[in-house]
C-alpha positions as a LaTeX table, in Angstrom:
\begin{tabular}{lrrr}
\hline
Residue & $x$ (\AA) & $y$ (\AA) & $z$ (\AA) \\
\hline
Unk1 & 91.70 & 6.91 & 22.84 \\
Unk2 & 90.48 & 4.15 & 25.03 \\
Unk3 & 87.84 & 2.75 & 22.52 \\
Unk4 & 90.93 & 2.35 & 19.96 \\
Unk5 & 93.35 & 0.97 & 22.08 \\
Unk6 & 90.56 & $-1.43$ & 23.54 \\
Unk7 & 89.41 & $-2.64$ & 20.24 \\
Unk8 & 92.98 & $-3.25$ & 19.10 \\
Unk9 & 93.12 & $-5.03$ & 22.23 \\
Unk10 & 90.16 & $-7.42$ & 21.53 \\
Unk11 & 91.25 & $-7.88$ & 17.99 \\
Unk12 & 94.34 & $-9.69$ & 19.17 \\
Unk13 & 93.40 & $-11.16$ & 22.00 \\
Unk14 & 90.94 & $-13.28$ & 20.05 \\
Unk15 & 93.66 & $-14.58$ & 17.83 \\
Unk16 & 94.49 & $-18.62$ & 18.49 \\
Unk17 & 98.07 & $-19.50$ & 19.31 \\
Unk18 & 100.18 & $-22.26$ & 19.66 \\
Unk19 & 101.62 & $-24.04$ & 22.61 \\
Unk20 & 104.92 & $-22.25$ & 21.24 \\
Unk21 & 103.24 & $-19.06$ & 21.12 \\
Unk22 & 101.74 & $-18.99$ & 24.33 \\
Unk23 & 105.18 & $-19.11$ & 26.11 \\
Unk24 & 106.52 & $-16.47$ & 24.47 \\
Unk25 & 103.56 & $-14.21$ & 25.90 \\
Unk26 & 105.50 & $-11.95$ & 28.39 \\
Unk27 & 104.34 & $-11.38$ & 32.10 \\
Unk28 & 102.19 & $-8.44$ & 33.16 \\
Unk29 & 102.80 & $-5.78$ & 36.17 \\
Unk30 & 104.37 & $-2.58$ & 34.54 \\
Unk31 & 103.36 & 0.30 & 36.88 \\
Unk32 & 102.99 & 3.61 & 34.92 \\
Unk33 & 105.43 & 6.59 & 37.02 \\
Unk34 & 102.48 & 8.77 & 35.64 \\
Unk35 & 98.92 & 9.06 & 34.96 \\
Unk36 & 99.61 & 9.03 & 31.18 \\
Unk37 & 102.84 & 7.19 & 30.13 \\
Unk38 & 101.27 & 3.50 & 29.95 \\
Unk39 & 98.42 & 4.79 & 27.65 \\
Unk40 & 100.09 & 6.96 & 25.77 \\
Unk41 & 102.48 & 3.76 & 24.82 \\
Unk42 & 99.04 & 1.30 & 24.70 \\
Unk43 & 98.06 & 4.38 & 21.93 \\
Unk44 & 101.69 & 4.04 & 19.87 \\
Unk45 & 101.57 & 0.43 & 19.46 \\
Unk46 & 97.47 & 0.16 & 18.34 \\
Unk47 & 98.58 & 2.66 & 15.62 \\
Unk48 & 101.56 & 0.65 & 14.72 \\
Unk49 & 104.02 & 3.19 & 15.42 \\
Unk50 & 107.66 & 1.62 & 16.59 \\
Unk51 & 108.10 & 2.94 & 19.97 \\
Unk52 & 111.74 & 3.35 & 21.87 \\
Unk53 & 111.75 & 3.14 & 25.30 \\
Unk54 & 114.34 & 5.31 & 26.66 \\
Unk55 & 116.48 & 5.19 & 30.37 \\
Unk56 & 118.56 & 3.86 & 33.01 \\
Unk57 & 118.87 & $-0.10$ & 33.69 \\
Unk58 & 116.37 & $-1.13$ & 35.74 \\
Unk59 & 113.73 & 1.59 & 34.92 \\
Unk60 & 111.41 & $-0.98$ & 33.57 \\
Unk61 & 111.93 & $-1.30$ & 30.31 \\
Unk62 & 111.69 & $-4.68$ & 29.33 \\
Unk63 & 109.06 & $-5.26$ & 31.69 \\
Unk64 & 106.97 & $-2.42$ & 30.07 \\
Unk65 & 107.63 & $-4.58$ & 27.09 \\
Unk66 & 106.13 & $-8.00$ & 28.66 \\
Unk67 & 103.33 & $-5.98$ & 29.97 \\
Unk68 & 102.47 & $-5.12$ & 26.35 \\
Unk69 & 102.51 & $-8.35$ & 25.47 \\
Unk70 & 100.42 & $-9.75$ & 28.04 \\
Unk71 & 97.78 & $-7.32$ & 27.16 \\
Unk72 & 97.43 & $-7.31$ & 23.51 \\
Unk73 & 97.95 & $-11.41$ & 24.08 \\
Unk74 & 100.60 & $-11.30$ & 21.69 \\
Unk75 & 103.85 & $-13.24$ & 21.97 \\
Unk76 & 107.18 & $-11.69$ & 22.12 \\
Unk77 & 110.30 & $-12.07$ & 20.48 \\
Unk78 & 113.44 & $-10.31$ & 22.12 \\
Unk79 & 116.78 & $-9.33$ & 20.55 \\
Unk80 & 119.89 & $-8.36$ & 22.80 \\
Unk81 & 121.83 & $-6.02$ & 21.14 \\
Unk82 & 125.70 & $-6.52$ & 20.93 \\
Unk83 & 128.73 & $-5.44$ & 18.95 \\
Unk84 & 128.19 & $-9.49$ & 17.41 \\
Unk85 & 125.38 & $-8.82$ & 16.20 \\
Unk86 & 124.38 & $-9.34$ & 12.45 \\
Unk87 & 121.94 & $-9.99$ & 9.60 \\
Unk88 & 121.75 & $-13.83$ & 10.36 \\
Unk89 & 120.61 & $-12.98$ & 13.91 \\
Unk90 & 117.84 & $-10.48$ & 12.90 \\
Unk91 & 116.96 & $-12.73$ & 9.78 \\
Unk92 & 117.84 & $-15.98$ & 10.40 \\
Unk93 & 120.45 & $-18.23$ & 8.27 \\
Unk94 & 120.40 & $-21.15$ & 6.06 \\
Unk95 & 121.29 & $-24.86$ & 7.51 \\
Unk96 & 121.29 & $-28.09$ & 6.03 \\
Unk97 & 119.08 & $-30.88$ & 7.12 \\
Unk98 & 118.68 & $-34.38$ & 6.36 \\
Unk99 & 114.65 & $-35.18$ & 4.73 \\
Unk100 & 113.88 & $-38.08$ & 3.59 \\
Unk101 & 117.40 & $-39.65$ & 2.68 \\
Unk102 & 118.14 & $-36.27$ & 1.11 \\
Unk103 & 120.37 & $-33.20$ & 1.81 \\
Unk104 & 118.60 & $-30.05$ & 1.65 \\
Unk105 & 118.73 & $-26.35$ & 2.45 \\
Unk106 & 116.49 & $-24.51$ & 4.78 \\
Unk107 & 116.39 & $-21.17$ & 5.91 \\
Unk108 & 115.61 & $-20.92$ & 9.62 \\
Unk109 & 114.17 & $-17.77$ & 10.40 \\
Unk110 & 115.14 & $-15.23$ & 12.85 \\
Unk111 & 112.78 & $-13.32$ & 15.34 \\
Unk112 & 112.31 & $-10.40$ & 12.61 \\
Unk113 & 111.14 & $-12.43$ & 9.65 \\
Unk114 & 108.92 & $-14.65$ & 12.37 \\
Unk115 & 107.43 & $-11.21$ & 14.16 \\
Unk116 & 106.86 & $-10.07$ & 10.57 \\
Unk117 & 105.20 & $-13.03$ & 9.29 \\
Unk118 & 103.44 & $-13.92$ & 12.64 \\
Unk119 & 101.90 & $-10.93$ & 13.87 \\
Unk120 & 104.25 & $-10.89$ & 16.75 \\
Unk121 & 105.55 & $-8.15$ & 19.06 \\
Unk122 & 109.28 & $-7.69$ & 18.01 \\
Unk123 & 111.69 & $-6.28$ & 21.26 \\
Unk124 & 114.74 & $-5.09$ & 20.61 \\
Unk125 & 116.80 & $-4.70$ & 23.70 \\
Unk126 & 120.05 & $-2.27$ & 23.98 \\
Unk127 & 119.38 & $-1.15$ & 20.26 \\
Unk128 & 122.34 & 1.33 & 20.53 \\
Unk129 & 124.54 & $-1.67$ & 21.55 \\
Unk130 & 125.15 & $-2.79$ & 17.78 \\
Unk131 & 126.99 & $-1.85$ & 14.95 \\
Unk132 & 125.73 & 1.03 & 13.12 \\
Unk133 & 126.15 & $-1.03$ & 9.78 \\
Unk134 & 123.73 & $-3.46$ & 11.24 \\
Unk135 & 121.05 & $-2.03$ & 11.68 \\
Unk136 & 119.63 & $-0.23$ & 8.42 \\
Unk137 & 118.27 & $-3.39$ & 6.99 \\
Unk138 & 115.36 & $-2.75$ & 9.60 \\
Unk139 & 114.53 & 0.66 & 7.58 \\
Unk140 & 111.68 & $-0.83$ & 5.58 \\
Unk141 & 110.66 & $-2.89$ & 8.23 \\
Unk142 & 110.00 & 0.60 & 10.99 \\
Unk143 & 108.63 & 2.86 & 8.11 \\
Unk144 & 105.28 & 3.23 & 6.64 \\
Unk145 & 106.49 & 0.26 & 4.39 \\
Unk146 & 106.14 & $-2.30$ & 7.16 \\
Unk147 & 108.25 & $-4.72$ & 4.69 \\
Unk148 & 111.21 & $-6.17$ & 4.12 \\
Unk149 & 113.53 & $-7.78$ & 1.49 \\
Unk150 & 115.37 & $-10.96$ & 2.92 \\
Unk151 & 118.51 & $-10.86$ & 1.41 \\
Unk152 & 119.66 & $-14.39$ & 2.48 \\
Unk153 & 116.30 & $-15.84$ & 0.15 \\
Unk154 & 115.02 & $-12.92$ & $-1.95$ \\
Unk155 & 111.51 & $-13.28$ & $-0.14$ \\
Unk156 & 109.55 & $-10.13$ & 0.19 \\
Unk157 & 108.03 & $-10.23$ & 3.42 \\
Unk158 & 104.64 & $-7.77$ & 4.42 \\
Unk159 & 104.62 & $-7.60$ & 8.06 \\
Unk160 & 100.97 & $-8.75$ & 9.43 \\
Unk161 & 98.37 & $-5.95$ & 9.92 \\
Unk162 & 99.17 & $-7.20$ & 14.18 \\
Unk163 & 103.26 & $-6.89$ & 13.86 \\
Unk164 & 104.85 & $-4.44$ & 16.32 \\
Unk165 & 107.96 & $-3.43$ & 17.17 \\
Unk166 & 109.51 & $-2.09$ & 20.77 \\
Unk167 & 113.13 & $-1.02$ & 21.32 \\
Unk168 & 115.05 & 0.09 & 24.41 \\
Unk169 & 118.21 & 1.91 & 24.67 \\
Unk170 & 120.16 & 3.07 & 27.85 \\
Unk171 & 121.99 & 6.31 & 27.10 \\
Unk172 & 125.40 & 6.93 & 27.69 \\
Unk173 & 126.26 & 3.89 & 28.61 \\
Unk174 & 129.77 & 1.76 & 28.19 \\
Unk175 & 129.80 & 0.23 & 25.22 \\
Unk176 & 126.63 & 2.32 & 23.53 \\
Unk177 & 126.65 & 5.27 & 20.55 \\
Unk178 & 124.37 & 7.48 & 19.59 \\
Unk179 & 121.44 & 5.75 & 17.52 \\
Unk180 & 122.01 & 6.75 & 14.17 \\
Unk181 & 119.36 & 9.61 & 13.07 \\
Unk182 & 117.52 & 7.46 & 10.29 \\
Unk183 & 116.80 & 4.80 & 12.56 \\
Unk184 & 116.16 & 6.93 & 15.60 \\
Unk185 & 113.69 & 9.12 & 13.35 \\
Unk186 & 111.40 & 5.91 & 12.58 \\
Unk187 & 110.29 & 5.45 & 16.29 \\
Unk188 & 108.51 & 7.24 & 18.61 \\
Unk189 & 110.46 & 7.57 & 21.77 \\
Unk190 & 109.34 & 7.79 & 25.14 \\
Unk191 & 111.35 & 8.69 & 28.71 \\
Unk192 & 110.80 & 5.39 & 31.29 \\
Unk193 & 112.25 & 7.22 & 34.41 \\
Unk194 & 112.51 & 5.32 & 37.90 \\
Unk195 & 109.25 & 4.81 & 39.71 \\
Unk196 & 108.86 & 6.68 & 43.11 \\
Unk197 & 106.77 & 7.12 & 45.99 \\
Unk198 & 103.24 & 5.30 & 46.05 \\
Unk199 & 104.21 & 3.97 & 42.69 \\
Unk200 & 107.18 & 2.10 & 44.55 \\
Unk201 & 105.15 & 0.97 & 46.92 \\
Unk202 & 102.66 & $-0.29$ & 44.95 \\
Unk203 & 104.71 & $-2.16$ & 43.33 \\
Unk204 & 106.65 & $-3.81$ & 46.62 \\
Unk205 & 103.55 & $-5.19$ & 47.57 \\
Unk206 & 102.35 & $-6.41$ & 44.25 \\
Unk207 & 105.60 & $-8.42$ & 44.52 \\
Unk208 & 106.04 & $-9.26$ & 47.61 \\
Unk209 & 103.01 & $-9.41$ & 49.55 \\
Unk210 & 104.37 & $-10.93$ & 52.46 \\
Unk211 & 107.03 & $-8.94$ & 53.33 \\
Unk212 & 107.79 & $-7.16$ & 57.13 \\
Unk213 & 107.06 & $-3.68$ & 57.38 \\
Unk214 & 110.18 & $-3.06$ & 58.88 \\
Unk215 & 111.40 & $-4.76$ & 55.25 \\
Unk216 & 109.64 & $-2.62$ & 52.91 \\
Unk217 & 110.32 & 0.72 & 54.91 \\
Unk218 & 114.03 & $-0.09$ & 54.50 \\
Unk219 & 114.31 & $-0.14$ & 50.96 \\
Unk220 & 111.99 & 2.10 & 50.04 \\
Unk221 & 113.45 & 4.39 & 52.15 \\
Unk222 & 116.64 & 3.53 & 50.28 \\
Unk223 & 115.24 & 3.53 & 47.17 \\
Unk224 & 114.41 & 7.31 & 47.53 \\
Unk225 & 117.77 & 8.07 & 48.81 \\
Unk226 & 119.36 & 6.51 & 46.05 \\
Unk227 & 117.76 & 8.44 & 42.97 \\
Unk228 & 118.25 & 11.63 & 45.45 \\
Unk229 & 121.88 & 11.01 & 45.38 \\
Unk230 & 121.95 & 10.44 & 41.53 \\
Unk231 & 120.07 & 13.63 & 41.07 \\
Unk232 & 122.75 & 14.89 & 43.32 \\
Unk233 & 125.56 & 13.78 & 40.98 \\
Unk234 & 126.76 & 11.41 & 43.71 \\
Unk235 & 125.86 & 8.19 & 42.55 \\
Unk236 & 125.77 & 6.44 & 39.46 \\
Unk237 & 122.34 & 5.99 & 37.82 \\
Unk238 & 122.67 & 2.21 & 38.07 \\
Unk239 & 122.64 & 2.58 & 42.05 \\
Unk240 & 119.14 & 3.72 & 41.98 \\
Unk241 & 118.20 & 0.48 & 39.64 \\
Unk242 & 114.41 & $-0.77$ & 40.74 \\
Unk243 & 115.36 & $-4.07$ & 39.59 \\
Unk244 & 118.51 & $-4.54$ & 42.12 \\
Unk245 & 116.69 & $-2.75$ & 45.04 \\
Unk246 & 114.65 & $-6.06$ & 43.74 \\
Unk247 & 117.01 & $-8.22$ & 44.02 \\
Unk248 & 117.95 & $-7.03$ & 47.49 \\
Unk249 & 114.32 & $-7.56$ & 48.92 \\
Unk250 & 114.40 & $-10.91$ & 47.77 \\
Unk251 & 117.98 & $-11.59$ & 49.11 \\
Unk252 & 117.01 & $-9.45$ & 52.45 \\
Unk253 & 114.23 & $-12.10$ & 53.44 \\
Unk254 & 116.49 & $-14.92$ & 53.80 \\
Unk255 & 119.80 & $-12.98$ & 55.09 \\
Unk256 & 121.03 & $-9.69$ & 56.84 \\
Unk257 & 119.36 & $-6.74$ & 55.00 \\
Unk258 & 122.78 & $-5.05$ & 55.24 \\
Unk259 & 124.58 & $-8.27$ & 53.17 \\
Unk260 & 121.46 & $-8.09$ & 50.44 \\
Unk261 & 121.89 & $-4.65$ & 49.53 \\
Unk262 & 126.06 & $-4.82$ & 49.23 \\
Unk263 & 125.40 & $-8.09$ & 46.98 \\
Unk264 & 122.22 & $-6.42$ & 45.14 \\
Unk265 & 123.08 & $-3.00$ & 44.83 \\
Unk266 & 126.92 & $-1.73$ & 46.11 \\
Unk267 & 129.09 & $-4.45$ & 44.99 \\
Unk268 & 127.92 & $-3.93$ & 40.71 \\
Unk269 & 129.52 & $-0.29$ & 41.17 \\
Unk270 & 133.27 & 0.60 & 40.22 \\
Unk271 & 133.92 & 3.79 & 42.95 \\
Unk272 & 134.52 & 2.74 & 46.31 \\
Unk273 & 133.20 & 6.04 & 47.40 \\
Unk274 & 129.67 & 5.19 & 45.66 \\
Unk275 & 129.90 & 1.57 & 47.00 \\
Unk276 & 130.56 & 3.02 & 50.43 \\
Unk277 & 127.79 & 6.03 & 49.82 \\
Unk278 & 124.55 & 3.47 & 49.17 \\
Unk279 & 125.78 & 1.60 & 52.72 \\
Unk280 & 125.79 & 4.93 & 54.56 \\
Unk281 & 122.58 & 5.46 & 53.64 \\
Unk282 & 121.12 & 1.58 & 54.09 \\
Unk283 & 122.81 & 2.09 & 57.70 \\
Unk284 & 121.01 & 5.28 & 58.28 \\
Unk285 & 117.33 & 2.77 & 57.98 \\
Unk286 & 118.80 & 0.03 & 59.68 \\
Unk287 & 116.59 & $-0.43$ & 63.10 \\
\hline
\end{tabular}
């Protein structure tokens, strides 16, 4: 498995990009919660299989996505999901420009056709957030066909040999629905649960390398507590969200730890009893 995914790896990291398409290269640093996970997704994507990454908001998704672009050296173009969204923002749309003295149509292309064409990695955030009508004109693109039909300029469009494709859904969510079975059926899914003991560590002093013992021991003490008290039914899963325990390390090194985590983490959650709950237990680390 190693000698495939490594090849695939060399294969596209020897491709030349543009200034353009070295910014969209995403950022490293995903920590795997298990021996396998990170591999086993590496594996998916060299054999150009669309892979869903499924759970809770802050679980790492999207940076699990960056991290794949940063190693296959291949830039990144993200979608967020909505209720809005339609064909011109997967496609692109026609405008009219001024060449030459002259008043002519162009079709600016969206970050499907420009993945597609490009040999880009193509991230589609919240996929369960749009409209089910929406999304079928991505059927050809996740299949064995790895093509598409624009209907806006009646271009048939083969994706390069390099194009991949990543989506990301939180279930049972506000404001989701169940991904509709032909769509869901054309991925490979895979569970991205919270990271937890030396993996959370790990990745505290990856980011911040500096920080006071006394710091870290606080929220990953809380950290713990939190997904304990989801498990329990207690707490919402978005209370036990790596990327607002985060936000409240940052916050925590320039104010009162206490203040961080009520901005980062208590104040996002409806129930007073669960906002009350996580500052219980930040109280209980508090030297």
């Amino acid at each position: 498995m190693q000698q495939i995914i490594q090849h695939e790896q060399e294969i596209r990291k020897n491709r030349n990009h543009t200034n353009e398409d070295l910014r969209l290269i995403g950022d490293g640093g995903y920590i795997s919660p298990n021996e396998y996970l990170w591999d086993d997704v590496l594996l998916s994507v060299t054999l150009k299989k669309p892979v869903l990454l499924k759970g809770p908001a802050g679980s790492g998704k999207t940076k699990m996505a960056e991290s794949l672009s940063q190693f296959f050296n291949q830039p990144m173009h993200s979608i967020n999901c909505s209720v809005d969204l339609d064909a011109e923002s997967l496609l692109g749309f026609k405008t009219i420009v001024q060449k030459n003295g002259q008043t002519i149509i162009e079709f600016e292309e969206g970050p499907v056709v420009k993945a597609m064409k490009q040999g880009h990695l193509l991230y589609i955030d919240e996929i369960n957030m749009a409209k089910a009508e929406t999304l079928p004109i991505l059927h050809s693109v996740l299949d064995y066909r790895r093509m598409l039909t624009n209907p806006f300029t009646g271009e048939v469009i083969q994706a390069h040999p390099d194009f991949s494709v990543v989506a990301a859904i939180n279930e049972g969510y506000i404001g989701t629905a169940p991904m509709n079975e032909a769509l869901k059926n054309r991925f490979v899914s895979f569970s991205i649960p919270y990271l937890n003991g030396e993996q959370l560590k790990e990745l505290w002093e990856k980011r911040f390398p500096n920080l006071s013992n006394v710091l870290a021991t606080l929220m990953l003490n809380l950290a713990e507590d939190l997904k304990q008290q989801v498990i329990n039914g207690l707490l919402s899963e978005e209370a036990a969200s790596i990327r607002s325990l985060l936000d409240a390390t940052e916050l925590a090194q320039f104010m009162d730890p206490l203040r961080a985590i009520r901005y980062a983490i208590a104040e996002k959650l409806d129930d007073q009893s669960e906002k009350d709950l996580v500052i219980e237990l930040a109280n209980t680390w508090m030297k």
